[in-house]
C-alpha positions in Angstrom: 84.3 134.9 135.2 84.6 132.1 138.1 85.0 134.3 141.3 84.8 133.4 145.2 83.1 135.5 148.0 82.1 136.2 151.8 81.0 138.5 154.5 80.7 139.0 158.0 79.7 141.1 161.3 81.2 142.0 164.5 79.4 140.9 168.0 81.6 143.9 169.8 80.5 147.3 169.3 78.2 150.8 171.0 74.8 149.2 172.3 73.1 151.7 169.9 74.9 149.6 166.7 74.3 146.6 168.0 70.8 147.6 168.4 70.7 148.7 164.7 72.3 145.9 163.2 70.3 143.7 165.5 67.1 144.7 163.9 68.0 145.0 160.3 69.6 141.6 160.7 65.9 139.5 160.9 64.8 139.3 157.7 66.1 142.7 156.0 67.0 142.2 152.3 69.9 143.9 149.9 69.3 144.0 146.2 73.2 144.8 144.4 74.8 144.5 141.3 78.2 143.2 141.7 80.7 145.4 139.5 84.4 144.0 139.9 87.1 143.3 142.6 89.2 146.1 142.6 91.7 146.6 144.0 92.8 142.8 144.5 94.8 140.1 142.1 94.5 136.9 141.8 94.5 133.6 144.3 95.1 130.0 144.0 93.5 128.5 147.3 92.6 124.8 148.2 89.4 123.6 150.6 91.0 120.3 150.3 94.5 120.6 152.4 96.5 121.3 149.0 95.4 118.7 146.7 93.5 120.4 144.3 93.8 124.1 143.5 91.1 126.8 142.2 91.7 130.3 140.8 90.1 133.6 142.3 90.5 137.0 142.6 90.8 138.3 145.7 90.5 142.0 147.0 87.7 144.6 147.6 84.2 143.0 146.3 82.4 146.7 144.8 78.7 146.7 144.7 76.2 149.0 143.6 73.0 148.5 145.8 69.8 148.4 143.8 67.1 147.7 146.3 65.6 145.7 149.1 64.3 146.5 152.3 67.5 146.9 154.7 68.0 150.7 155.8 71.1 150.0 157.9 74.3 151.7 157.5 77.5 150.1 155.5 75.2 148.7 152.1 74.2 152.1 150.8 75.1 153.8 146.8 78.4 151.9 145.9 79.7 149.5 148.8 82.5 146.9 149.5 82.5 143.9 150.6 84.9 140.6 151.7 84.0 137.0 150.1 83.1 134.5 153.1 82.2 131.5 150.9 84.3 129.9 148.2 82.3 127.4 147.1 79.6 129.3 145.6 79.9 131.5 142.4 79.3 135.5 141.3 79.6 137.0 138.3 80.5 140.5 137.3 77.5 142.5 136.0 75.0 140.1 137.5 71.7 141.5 140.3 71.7 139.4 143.5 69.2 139.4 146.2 70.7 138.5 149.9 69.6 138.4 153.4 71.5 140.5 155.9 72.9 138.3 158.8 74.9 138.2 162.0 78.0 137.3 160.6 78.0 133.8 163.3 75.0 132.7 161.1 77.0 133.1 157.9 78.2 131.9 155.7 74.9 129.5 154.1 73.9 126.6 153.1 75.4 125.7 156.8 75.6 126.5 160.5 78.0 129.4 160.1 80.9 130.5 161.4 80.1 130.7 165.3 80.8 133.6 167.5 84.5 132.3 168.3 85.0 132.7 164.6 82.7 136.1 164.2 85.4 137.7 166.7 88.3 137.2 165.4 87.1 138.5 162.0 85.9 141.9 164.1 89.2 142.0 164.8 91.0 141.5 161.7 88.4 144.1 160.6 89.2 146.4 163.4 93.5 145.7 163.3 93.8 145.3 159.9 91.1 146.7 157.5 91.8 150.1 155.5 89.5 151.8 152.6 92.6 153.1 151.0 94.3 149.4 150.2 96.6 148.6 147.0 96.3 145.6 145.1 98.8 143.2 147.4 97.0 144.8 150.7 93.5 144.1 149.4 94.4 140.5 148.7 96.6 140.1 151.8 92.9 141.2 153.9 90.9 138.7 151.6 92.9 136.1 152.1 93.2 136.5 155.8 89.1 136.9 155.5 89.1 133.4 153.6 91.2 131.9 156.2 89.3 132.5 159.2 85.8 131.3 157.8 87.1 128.8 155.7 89.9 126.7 158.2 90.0 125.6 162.2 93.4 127.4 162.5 95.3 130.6 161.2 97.5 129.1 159.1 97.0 130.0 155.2 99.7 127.5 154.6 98.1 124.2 156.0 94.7 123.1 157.2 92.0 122.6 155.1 92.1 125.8 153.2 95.2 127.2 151.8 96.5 129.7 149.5 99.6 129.5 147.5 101.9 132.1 145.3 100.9 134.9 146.9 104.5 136.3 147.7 105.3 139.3 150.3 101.5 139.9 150.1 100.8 136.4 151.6 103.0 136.8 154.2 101.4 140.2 155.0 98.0 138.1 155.8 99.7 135.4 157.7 101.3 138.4 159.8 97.9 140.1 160.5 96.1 136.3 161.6 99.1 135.9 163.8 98.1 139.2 165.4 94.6 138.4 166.2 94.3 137.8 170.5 91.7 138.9 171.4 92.7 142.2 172.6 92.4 144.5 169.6 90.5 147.2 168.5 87.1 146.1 166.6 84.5 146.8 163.9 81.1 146.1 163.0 80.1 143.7 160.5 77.1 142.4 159.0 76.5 139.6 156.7 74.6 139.1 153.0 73.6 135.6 152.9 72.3 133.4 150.2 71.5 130.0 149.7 73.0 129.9 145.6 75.2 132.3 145.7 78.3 133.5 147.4 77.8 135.2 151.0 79.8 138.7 151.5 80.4 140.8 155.0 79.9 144.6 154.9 81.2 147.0 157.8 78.3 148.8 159.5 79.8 152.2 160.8 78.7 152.5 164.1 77.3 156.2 164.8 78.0 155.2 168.8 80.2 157.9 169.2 78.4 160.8 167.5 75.2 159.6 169.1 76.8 159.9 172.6 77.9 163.0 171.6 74.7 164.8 170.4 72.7 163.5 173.6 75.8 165.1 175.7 75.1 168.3 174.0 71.6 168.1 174.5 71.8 167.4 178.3 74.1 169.9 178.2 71.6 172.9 176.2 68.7 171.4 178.8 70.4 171.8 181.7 71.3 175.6 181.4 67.8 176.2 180.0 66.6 174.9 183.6 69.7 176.9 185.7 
């Protein structure tokens, strides 16, 4: 089956998760099966400003991590990912070896997307994203996903990349680009590049907060053990 994918990574977060994802993101690898997009249904998008069309499917990318060395959070047991690249293929069923990456370094072959770009997806991510999505919201967050890597505006209905036929669930995306400021809440992201294959972003959970937490509790215990 001809599919479409990408992935990338917040540059906002706790210093502790940046720290993590910082590290893992040198040279760390993820082996994964790639099992299905569901849930999600299927695209027509353009890279060429509406001349020709191509068929995907777009929704939650599920993986089932096999290997490598990366021992970050986000890419553990079964996992989800967005598509960042759509002109590069995947197949269901089929092993993939990729790099992790700051999302700005993503997607490959290329320069990436830059850290102008790598924001606003952290905030798509951090606005918009839910692990509890039906079929129209998964595609509405793919194609927003598609949109920001793959054009130099927000507008999934001209630029260079475009997506047609996608109903109330394409106007859902186009609602959640026009939201993006600057202002709103974010996540974490990292990045699974490739050179042959198409690159995906992962959320990295940020244990910040829990962290902060602990070590609060901890000053706290120490403190009265010294009173």
């Amino acid at each position: 089956m001809h599919l479409k994918s990408t992935v990338i990574m917040s540059l906002a977060g706790a210093a502790a998760g940046l720290i993590m994802v910082g590290q893992s993101a040198n040279a760390d690898i993820i082996e994964a099966r790639f099992n299905s997009v569901e849930p999600g249904k299927g695209a027509e998008y353009s890279v060429d400003g509406g001349a020709n069309y191509s068929d995907s499917k777009a929704g939650y990318y599920n993986w089932t991590r096999l290997g490598g060395d990366y021992a970050g959070p986000g890419a553990d047991g079964e996992f989800i990912t967005f598509c960042i690249e759509v002109t590069q293929n995947i197949g269901y069923g089929n092993e993939y070896e990729f790099i992790v990456a700051d999302p700005s370094d993503a997607p490959i072959p290329g320069s990436g997307m830059g850290d102008a770009k790598a924001l606003l997806m952290a905030e798509l991510f951090g606005r918009h994203y839910s692990d509890s999505f039906n079929n129209d919201d998964a595609y509405s967050f793919q194609a927003a996903v598609w949109e920001i890597v793959m054009d130099d505006g927000l507008a999934l209905d001209d630029g260079d990349f475009r997506i047609r036929n996608g109903g109330a669930a394409l106007d859902t995306a186009q609602d959640w680009l026009d939201s993006l400021d600057g202002t709103g809440q974010t996540m974490q992201l990292a990045a699974m590049t490739s050179a042959s294959v198409q690159d995906q972003l992962f959320i990295v959970p940020s244990p910040a907060s829990g962290m902060l937490a602990a070590a609060g509790l901890l000053l706290v215990g120490t403190r009265r053990r010294r009173a």
